[in-house]
C-alpha positions, 0 to 999 in steps of 0.5 A: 708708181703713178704720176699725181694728176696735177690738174687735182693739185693745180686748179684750172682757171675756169674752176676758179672761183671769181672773187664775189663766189661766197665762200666755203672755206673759214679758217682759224685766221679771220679772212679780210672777206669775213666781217669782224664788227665790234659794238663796245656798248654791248661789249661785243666782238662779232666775226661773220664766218659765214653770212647770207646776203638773203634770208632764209638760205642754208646757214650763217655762222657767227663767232662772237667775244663777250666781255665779262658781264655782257650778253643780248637782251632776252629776246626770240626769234624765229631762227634756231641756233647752236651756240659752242662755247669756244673760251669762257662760261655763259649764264644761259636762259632759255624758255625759262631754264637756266644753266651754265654752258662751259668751253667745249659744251654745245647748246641748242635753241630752238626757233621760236624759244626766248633765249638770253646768255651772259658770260660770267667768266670775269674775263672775254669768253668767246663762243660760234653759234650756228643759225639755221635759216641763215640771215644777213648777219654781217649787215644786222650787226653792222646796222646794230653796231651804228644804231648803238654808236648814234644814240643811247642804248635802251630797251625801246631802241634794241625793241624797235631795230629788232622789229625790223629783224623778226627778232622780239625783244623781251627783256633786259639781259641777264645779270650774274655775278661772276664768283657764283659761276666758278664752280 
């Protein structure tokens, strides 16, 4: 029987990664490296998985927990995103469709198109999005979380810190009634 090589098992210091290398591994457990920002005025819990410090590379993904009744304005933005649905229900519009996305649905959003969602579950929901090209997220929502702490939030203010973003906001978020989505 042959030994294990032990140099597979047992990494040698120089293959070890320095603690600034981005990291490649997201577990279950949130890691104190991965960004959890949380903006109540928008009923939101956000978890940076994996973020990019500039954008346009690879990939960012997100987790995020709406409370019930909550979701982003309808906006647009030049990124695509592939949001699973984790726990819950999300009233979904995209370019003008409306549907209802359940726990273990996959929905796919094409750059460019006008998206709004909210979660119509009558409790949390949580969903992973996945955003192609990446973005700085971990400081988009950071930057989000204290625009809406310092002042009131409103349509104007989300237009103008969207701006700064490449995200244009097009309207309000969407309004559901949670009973109409229990079928």
């Amino acid at each position: 029987m042959q030994e294990p090589a032990h140099d597979l098992l047992i990494p040698h210091k120089a293959s070890r990664p320095s603690p600034d290398a981005a990291p490649i591994l997201s577990t279950a457990r949130p890691h104190r490296r991965e960004p959890i920002i949380r903006i109540p005025a928008l009923g939101l819990t956000v978890r940076v998985r994996f973020g990019c410090e500039r954008d346009g590379q690879e990939v960012s993904v997100i987790e995020t927990t709406h409370a019930a009744g909550f979701g982003p304005p309808l906006h647009r933005r030049a990124e695509s995103e592939i949001f699973e649905i984790v726990a819950g229900r999300f009233l979904f519009e995209v370019d003008g469709r409306r549907f209802v996305a359940r726990r273990g649905d996959l929905v796919r959003v094409p750059a460019g198109a006008a998206r709004a969602y909210v979660n119509v579950t009558g409790t949390g929901a949580r969903q992973q999005i996945t955003i192609q090209p990446g973005f700085d997220a971990a400081s988009f929502y950071a930057e989000l979380a204290e625009l809406l702490t310092a002042e009131a939030q409103s349509l104007e203010s989300l237009r103008r810190f969207g701006k700064r973003w490449d995200i244009v906001v097009l309207g309000a978020p969407l309004d559901a009634a949670f009973d109409a989505f229990d079928a």
